[in-house]
C-alpha positions as CSV (number, residue, x, y, z in Angstrom):
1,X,23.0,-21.2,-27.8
2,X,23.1,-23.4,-31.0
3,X,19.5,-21.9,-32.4
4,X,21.0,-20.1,-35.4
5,X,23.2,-23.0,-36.3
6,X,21.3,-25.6,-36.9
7,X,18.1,-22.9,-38.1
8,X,15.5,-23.9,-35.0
9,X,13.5,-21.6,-33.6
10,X,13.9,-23.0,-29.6
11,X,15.3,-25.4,-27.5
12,X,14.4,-28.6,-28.6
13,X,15.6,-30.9,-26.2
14,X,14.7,-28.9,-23.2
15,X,13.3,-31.0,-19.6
16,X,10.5,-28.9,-19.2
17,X,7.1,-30.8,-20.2
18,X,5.5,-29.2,-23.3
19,X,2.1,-30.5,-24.9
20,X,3.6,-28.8,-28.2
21,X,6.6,-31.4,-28.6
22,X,3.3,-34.5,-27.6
23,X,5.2,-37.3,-30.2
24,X,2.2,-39.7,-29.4
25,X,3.9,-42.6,-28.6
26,X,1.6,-45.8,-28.6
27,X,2.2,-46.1,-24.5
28,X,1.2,-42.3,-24.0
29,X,-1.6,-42.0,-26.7
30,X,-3.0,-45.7,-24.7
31,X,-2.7,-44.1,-21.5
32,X,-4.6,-41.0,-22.6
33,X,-7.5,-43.2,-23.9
34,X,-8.0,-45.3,-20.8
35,X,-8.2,-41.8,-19.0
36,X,-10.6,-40.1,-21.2
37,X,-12.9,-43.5,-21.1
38,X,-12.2,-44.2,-17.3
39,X,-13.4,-40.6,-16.5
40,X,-16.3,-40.5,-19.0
41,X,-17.9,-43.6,-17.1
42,X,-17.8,-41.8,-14.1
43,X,-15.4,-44.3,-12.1
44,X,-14.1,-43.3,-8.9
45,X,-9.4,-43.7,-8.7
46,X,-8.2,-44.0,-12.0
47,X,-4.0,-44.9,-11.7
48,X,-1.1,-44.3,-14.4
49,X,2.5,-45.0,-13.0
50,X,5.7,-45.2,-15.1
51,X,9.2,-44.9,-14.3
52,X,11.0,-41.8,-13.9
53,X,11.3,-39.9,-17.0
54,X,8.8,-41.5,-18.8
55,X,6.4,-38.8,-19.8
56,X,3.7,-39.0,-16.9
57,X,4.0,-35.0,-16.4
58,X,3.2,-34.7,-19.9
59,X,0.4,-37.0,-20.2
60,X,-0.8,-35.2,-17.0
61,X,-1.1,-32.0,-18.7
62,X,-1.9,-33.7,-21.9
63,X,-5.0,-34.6,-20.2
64,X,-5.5,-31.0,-18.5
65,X,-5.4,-30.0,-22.0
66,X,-8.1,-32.4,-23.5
67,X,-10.7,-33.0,-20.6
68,X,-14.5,-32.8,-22.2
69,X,-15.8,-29.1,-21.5
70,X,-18.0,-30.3,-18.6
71,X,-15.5,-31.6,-16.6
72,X,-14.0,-28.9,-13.8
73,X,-10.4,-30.2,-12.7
74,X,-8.5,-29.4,-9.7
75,X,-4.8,-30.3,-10.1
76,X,-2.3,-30.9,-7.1
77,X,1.6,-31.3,-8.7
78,X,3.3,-31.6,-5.3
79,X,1.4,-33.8,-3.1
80,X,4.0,-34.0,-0.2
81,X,1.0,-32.7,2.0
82,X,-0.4,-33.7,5.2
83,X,-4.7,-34.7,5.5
84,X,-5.0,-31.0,6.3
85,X,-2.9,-29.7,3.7
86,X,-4.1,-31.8,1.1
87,X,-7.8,-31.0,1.9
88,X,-7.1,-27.2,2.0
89,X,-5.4,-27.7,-1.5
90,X,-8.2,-29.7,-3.0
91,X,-10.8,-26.7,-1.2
92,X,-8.8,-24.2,-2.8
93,X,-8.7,-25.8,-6.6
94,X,-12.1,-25.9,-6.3
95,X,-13.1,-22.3,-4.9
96,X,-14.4,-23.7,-2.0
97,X,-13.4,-20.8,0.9
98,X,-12.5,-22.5,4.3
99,X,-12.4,-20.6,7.7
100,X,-8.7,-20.8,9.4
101,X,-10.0,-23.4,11.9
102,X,-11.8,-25.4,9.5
103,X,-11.8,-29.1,10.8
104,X,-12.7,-32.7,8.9
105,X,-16.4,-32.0,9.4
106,X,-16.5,-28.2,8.0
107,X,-14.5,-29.5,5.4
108,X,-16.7,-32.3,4.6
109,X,-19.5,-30.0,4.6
110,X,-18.2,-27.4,2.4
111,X,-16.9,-29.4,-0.5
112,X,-20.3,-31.8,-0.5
113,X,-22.3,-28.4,-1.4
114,X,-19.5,-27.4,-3.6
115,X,-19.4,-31.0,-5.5
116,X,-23.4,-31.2,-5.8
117,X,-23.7,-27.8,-6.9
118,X,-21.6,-29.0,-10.0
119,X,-23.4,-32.1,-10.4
120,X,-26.6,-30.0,-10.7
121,X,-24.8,-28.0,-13.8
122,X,-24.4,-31.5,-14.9
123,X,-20.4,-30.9,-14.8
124,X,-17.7,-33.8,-13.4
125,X,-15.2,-33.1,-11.5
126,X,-11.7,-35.0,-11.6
127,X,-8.9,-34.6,-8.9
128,X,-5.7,-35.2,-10.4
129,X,-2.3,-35.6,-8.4
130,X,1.0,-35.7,-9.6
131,X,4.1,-37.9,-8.5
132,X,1.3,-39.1,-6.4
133,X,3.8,-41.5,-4.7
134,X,4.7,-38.5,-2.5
135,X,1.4,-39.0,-0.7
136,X,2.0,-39.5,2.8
137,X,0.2,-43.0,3.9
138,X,-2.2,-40.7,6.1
139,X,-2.9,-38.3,3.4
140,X,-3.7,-41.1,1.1
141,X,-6.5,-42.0,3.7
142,X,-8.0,-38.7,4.1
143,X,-7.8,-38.8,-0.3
144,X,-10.1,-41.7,0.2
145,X,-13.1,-40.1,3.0
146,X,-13.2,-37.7,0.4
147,X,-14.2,-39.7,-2.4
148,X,-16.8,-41.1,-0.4
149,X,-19.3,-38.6,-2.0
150,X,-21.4,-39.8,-4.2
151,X,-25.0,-39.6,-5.9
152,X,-26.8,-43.1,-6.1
153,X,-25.3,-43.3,-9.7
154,X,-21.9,-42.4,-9.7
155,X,-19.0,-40.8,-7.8
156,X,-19.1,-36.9,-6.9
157,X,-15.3,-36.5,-7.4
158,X,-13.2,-38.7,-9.6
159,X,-9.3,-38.9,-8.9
160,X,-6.2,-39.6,-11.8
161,X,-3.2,-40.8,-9.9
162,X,-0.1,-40.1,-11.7
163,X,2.9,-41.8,-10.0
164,X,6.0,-43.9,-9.8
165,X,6.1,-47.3,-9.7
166,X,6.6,-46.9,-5.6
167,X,2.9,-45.8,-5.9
168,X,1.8,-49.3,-6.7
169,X,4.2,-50.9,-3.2
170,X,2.4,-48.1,-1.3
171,X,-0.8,-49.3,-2.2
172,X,0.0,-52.4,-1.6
173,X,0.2,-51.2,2.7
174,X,-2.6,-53.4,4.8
175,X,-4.1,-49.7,5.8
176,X,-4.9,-48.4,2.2
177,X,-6.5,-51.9,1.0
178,X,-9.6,-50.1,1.0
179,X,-8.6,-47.7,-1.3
180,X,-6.9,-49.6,-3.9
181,X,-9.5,-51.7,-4.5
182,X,-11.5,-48.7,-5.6
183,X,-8.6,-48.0,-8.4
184,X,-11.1,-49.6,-11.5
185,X,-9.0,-48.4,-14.0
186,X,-4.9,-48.5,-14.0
187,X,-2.3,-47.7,-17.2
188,X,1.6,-48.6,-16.9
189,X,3.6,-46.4,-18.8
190,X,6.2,-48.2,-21.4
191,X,9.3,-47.0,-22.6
192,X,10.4,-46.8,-26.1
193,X,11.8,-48.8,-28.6
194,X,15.1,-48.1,-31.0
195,X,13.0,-47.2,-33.8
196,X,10.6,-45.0,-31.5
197,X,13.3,-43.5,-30.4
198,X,14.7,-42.4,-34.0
199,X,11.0,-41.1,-34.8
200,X,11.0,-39.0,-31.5
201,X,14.3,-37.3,-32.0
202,X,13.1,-36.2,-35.3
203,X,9.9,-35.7,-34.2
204,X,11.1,-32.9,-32.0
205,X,14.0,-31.3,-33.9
206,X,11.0,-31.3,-36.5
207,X,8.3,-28.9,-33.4
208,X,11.5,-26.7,-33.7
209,X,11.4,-25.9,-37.0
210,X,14.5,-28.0,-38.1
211,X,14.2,-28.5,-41.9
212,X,17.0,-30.3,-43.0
213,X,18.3,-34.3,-43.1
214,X,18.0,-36.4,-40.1
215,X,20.6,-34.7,-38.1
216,X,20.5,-37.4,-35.9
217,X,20.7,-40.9,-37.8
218,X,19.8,-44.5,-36.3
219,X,23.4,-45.4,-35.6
220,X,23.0,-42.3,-33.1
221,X,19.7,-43.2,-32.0
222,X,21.0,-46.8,-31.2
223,X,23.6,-45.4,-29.2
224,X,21.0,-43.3,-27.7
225,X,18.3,-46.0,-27.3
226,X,21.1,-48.5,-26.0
227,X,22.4,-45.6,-22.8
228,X,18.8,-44.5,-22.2
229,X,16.8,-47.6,-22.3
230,X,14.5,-46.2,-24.4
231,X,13.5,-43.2,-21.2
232,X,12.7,-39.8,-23.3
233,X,13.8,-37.8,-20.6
234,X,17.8,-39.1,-20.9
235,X,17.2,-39.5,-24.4
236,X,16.3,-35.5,-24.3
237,X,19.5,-35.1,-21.9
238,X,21.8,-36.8,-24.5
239,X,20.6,-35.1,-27.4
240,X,21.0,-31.6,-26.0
241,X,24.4,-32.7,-25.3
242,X,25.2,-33.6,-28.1
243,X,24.1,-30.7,-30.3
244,X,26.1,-28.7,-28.1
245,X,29.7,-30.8,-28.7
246,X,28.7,-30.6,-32.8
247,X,27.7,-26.7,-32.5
248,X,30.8,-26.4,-30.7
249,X,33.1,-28.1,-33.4
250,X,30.8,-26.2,-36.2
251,X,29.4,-29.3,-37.7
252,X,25.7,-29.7,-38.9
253,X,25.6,-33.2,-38.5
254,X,25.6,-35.5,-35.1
255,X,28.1,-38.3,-35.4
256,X,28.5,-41.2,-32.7
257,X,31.3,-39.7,-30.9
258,X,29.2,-36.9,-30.0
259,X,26.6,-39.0,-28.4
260,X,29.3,-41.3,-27.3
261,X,30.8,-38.4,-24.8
262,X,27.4,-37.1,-24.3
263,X,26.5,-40.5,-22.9
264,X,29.4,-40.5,-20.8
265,X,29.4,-37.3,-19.5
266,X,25.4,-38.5,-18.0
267,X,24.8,-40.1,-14.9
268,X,21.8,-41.1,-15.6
269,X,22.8,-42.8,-19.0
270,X,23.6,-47.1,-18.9
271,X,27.4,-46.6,-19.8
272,X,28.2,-48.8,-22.0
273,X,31.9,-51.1,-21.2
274,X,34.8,-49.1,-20.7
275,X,36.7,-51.0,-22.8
276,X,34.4,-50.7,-25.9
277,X,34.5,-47.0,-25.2
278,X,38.2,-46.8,-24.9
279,X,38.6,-49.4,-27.9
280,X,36.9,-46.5,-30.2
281,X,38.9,-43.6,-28.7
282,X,42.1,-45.9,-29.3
283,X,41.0,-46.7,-33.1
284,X,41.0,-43.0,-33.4
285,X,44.1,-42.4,-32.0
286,X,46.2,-45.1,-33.7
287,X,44.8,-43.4,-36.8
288,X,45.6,-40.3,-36.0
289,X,49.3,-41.8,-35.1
290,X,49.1,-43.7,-38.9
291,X,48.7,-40.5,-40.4
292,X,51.0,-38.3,-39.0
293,X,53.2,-41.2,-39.7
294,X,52.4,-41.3,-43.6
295,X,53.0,-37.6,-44.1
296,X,56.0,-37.6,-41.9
297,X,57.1,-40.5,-44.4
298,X,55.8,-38.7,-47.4
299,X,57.8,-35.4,-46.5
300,X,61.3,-37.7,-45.7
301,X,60.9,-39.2,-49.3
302,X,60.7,-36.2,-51.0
């Protein structure tokens, strides 16, 4: 690819979450906090939602990453699971073998002894799910019976929620009331801001061992900000993109035409008007047409 062009050792731009490229942004570095405190004082649903793109995988494993050393977590990142499924899933995370025919009462059972057996090694245990609005509405239910253990102090199992904004209408149903008013804690994820946005593009090309000038300057990142809305995922989109056009041309340095056909050759990117995008391919081309003009007029002459 462009590695050995621009002197990085790996992708730097890539969709994958990676807690080595963690810029810190005030939103995420927030949302980590209210986790680590929520889950420290032994509270029982803890909730972060954020649009898509926002970072939420990240802070998930963030999180995995950072829990105290006495916490055991069991981590579900596809939650499109029926009650059974989901208690199996939750079993399994935890160790906790379950016979083939294992109904609600076995599994009650089982995980209690597993849960207090923790608590007596004086250890928490947190449940966190992923794009948590996946949950079916029944599964969400069965999520509930389960946090019903308890000791007369505090909760057995503790649960993070990560999920989109739909998570919030689907806690909203008449048949989950019960649930969400056991969410004491709940973090909405923002998205950046222009200069955020500059300091995370360099922030990244910096985790991949760029070393030179800002390859990317803040006329690109407002062009980037402006088509991404300040989402890191687009803005990682966009940027790839755009290293690829300049590697391709063999330039070292990102102008706005690159992110210009980067943006427009997204999706997901807010397009900006057509007619301010032809306008600047038009400006180019009536200089181009100037020029070959001058030095057909230069050539006549002599």
């Amino acid at each position: 690819m462009y590695l050995y062009h621009y002197g990085i050792k790996e992708l730097p731009f890539t969709l994958t979450p990676n807690t080595s490229y963690f810029f810190g942004l005030p939103s995420h570095k927030e949302a980590i906090q209210v986790l680590l405190t929520a889950l420290k004082t032994g509270e029982g649903f803890i909730k972060v939602t954020g649009e898509v793109g926002t970072g939420k995988t990240l802070i998930c494993r963030k999180l995995l990453n950072e829990l105290p050393k006495h916490f055991v977590a069991a981590y579900i990142p596809n939650p499109y699971l029926t009650p059974t499924e989901l208690r199996r899933a939750v079993a399994s995370e935890l160790n906790v073998v379950l016979t083939d025919k294992a109904d609600q009462q076995e599994f009650t059972q089982r995980i209690q002894q597993r849960l207090i057996h923790l608590h007596q090694e004086n250890k928490g245990v947190v449940l966190i799910i992923d794009e948590a609005q996946a949950l079916p509405v029944e599964s969400i239910e069965a999520l509930r019976l389960i946090t019903n253990l308890e000791t007369e102090s505090r909760k057995l199992l503790q649960v993070v929620l990560f999920g989109q904004p739909e998570l919030n209408d689907k806690l909203s149903l008449p048949e989950l009331r019960q649930l969400k008013q056991r969410v004491t804690f709940s973090y909405t994820l923002q998205l950046m801001d222009v200069d955020q946005v500059f300091q995370y593009v360099k922030h990244r090309m910096n985790v991949a061992d760029y070393r030179g000038g800002d390859l990317f300057d803040r006329k690109c990142c407002t062009l980037l900000f402006k088509a991404s809305k300040g989402t890191p995922r687009i803005v990682n989109v966009l940027c790839h993109k755009a290293l690829m056009l300049a590697y391709g041309e063999g330039l070292q340095k990102i102008s706005r035409l690159h992110v210009k056909l980067a943006i427009k050759d997204t999706e997901a990117a807010n397009q900006p008007s057509s007619a301010l995008f032809i306008s600047s391919v038009s400006v180019l081309v009536v200089m181009l047409a100037f020029c070959l003009a001058y030095f057909a007029w230069l050539g006549f002459t002599v």
